[in-house]
N, C-alpha and C positions, 0 to 999 in steps of 0.2 A: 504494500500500500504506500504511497507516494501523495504525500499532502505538499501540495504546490498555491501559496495564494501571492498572486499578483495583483497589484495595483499602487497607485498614488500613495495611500494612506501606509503601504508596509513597508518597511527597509529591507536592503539584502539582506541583515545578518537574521531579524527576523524571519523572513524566507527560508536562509538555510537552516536555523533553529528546526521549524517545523519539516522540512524536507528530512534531515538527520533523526527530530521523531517516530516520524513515518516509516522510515527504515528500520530504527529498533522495535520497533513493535510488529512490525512485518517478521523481521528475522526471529523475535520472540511466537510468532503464531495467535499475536492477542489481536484484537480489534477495538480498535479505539474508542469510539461510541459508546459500546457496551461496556468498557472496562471504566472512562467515566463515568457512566450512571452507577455504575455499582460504585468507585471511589466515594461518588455525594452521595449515595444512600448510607454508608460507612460511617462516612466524616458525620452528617447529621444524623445517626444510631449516636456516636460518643458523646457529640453535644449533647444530645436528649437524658442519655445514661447519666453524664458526671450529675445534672440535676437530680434525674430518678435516685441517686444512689445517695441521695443526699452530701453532695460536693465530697464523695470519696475516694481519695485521689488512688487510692490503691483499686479499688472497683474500675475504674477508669482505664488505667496502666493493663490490669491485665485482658481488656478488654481488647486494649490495643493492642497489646501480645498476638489475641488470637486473631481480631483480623489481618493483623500481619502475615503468622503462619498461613492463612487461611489464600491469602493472593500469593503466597511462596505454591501451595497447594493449587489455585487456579494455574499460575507460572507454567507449572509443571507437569499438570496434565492436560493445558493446549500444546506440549510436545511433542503428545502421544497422538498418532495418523489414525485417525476412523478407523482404518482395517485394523491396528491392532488391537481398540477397544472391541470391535464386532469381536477378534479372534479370542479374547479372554475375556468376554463375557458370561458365556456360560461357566465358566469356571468361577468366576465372580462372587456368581447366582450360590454354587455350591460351596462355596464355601461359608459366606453367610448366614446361608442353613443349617451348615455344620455349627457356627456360632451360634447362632441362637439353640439348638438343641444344649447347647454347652453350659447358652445362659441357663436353661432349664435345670437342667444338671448341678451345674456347680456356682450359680452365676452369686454375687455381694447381693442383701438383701439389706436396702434401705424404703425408709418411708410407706414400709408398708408391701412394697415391689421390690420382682427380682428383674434388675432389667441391665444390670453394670456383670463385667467381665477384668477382673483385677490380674496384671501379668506382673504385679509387684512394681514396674518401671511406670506403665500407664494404667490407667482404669477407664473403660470407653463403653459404649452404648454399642455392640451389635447391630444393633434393628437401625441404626443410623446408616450402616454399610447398604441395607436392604432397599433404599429412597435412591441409590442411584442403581446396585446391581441390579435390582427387577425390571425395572425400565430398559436397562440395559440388555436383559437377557431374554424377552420380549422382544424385541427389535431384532436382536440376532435370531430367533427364530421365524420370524416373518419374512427376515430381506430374501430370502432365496424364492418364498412361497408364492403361490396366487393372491392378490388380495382383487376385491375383500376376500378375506377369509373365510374358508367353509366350517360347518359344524366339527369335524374333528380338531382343527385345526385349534378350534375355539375352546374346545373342552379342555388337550393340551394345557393350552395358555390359561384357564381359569382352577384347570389344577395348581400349573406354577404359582398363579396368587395366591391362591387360598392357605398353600403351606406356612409360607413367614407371616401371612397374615393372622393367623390361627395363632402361630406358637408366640407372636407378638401382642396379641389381644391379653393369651394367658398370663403375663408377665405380672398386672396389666399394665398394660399403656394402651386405652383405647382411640388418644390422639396420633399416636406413631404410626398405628394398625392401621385405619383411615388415612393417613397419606401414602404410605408406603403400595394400598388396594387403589390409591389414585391412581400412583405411579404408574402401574401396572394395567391400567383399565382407559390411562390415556391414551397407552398407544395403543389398544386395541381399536378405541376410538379413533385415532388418527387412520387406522388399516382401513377404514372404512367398513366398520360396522352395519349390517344390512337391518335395516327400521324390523322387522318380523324379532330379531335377537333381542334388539333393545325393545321392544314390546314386550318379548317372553320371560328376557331378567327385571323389566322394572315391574312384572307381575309376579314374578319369582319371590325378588324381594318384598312386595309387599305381602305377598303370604307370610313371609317368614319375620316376620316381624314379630308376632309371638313369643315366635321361638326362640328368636335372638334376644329379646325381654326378658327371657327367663334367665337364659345364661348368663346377661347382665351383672356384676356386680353391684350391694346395696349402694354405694356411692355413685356409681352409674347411674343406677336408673334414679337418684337421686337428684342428680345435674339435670337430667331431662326433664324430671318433672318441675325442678327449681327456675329449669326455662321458661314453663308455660307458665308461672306463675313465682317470679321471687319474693310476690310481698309474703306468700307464707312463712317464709323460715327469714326474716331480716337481718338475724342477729347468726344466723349459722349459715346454711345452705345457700342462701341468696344473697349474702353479706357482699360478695365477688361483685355479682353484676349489678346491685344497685349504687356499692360507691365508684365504678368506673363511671357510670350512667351519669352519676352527679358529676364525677369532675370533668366529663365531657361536653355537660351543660351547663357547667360555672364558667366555663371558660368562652364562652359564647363566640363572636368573630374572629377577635383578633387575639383574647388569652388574658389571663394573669399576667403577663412576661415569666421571664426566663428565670427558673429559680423562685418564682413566686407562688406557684399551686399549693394550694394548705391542705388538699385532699391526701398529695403525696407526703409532704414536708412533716406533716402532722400526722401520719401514719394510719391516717382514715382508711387509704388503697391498700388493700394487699397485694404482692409479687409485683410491685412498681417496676423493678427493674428488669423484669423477664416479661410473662404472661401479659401482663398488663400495663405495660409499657405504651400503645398505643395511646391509651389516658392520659397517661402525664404529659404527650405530645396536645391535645384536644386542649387539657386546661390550661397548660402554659401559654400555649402557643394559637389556642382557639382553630376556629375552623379554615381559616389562612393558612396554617400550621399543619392542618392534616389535608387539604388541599395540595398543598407543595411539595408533601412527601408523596401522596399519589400521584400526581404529574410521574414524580422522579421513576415512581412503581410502573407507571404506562410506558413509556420509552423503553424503560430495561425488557417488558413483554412485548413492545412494539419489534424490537429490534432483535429479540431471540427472537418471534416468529418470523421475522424477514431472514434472518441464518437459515432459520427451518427452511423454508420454501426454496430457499438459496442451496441444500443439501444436495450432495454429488452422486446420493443413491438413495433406496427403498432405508437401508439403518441409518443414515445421516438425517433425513426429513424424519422419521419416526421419530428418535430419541431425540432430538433439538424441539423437535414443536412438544414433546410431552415432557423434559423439564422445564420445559417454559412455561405451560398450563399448569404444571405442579407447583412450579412459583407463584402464579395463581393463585392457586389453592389454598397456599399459605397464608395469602394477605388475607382473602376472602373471609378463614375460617378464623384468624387471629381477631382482625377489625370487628366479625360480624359479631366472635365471641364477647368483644370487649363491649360494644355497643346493645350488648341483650337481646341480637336480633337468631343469635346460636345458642344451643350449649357451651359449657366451659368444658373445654376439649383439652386443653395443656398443649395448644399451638403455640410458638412463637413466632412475635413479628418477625419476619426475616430481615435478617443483614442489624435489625438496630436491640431487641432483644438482647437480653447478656448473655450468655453461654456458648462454649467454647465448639463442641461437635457439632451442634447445627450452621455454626458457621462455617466449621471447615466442609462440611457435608454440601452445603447453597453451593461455594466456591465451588468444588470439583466438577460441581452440575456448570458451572459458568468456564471452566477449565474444558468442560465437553462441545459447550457450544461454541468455545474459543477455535477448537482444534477443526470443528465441523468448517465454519466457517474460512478459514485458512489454506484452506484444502478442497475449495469450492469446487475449482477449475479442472482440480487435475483425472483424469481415467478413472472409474471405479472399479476397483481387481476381486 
């Protein structure tokens, strides 16, 4: 990529500034556009954080840490050529699985869940590996095949989900399960899904809704029920969504300012700094505030789906257009959680959220559409 601006208003040295950009990011495999929109979405996550964290500089720092890591981590898997993510995806897929049966097995039980894997050096989330290998391993079984896709073909692939989705439900993590069933159901959707299939699973599923009820855990179906109604439980179960609700309506247009929300500061919000993070953006910064980070959210899906459609084969267009939707999905289920219009799922906002594996986990997915994209032009083998 070759960024060349002429005119009146620029100097040469300017020029060649931008010309020598264009070449390091060319020779790196990134793409500039997108790697800015995720920098600003980054940069205002931290702003937003040092407030939520109540000006704690150590909160902050290692925040920074991890989106560092995290673009070393994008860096480094736009290196990696389409063909050889298709060639080690199914392996991916398997190994993940093996992980989470592991988590099952032997996995650190905090808070209730077993969902962490301790190797002494690191302690990591499994079912995080599952949000890009399924996607992954989904696509690598499609790109050779017909699409759309015939009934065998389908059954396959909703085996493949159902496995880590299953063993990641039981942990529980019923927010993890649910995207990780996105991932996996996007690209199906992207295969071109025939209207008769999605007719017969969104009848499926509504039968099964029951059933799936039943298996629910009590907190579970607690959340659901807290959705259709938080003023029952104010002080326990609906505590979540009614004080995001307020501080997204104190903060009315333009906000408290920065540092000023008494919702967070005063410890009214719970998980300011994670879950409920989008809040602290509504009351400081009011609906100007959450405007301008969705602007930043539209571009980054604008511009993965323009990779996508831009994709050099049947697995480049699959997996680019369905982490893209699954970054979607993120925002959707985060925002909508926080606004009371969802369940409280245990989504986080992406990219401004605290926590270290979902960030690295976004990047790699942005490291994939990095690589796709890079690699537009060339023959697909």
């Amino acid at each position: 990529m070759r960024i060349d601006i002429a005119g009146p208003g620029y100097s040469s040295r300017a020029q060649r500034t931008l010309t020598v950009s264009g070449r390091v990011l060319e020779a790196l495999h990134l793409d500039g556009p997108l790697l800015l929109a995720v920098l600003a979405v980054c940069t205002a996550g931290l702003v937003v954080l040092f407030s939520a964290a109540g000006e704690d500089v150590g909160v902050f720092l290692r925040q920074a840490a991890r989106v560092g890591l995290g673009l070393g981590v994008m860096v480094a898997v736009a290196q990696v050529p389409p063909r050889v993510l298709r060639a080690v995806a199914p392996w991916l897929y398997a190994a993940g699985v093996l992980l989470l049966v592991a988590v099952a097995l032997v996995g650190d039980i905090a808070m209730g869940a077993q969902r962490w894997l301790d190797l002494g050096v690191i302690r990591f989330q499994p079912s995080e590996i599952m949000k890009i290998a399924l996607p992954l391993a989904c696509a690598w079984y499609l790109h050779d095949r017909p699409l759309p896709p015939d009934f065998r073909t389908l059954l396959v692939l909703a085996v493949a989900i159902l496995v880590p989705v299953l063993l990641i439900a039981e942990q529980p993590d019923l927010g993890t399960s649910l995207l990780v069933a996105a991932g996996g159901a996007l690209v199906v959707l992207l295969a071109g899904l025939q209207l008769r299939y999605i007719l017969g699973l969104g009848a499926l599923l509504a039968g099964a809704v029951p059933v799936l009820w039943h298996f629910l855990h009590d907190y579970q179906r607690q959340r659901v029920l807290t959705f259709l109604n938080p003023q029952n439980d104010p002080l326990g179960a609906g505590y979540h969504t009614i004080q995001s609700q307020i501080a997204i309506g104190s903060g009315g247009v333009f906000g408290k300012g920065y540092m000023n929300g008494s919702q967070a500061h005063l410890e009214f919000l719970p998980e300011r700094s994670t879950d409920f993070i989008f809040a602290v953006i509504g009351e400081e910064w009011g609906l100007v505030g959450l405007a301008v980070l969705m602007v930043l959210y539209l571009f980054v899906l604008a511009r993965g789906m323009y990779i996508a459609v831009q994709g050099q084969d049947t697995f480049c267009r699959l997996i680019a257009g369905a982490l893209t939707l699954l970054f979607a999905v993120y925002i959707f289920v985060n925002s909508g959680m926080v606004a009371g219009l969802l369940p409280v799922v245990g989504v986080p906002l992406p990219l401004v959220s605290y926590g270290g594996t979902s960030m690295v986990t976004l990047m790699a997915g942005f490291g994939i559409l990095m690589s796709v994209h890079s690699r537009r032009k060339l023959v697909a083998t």
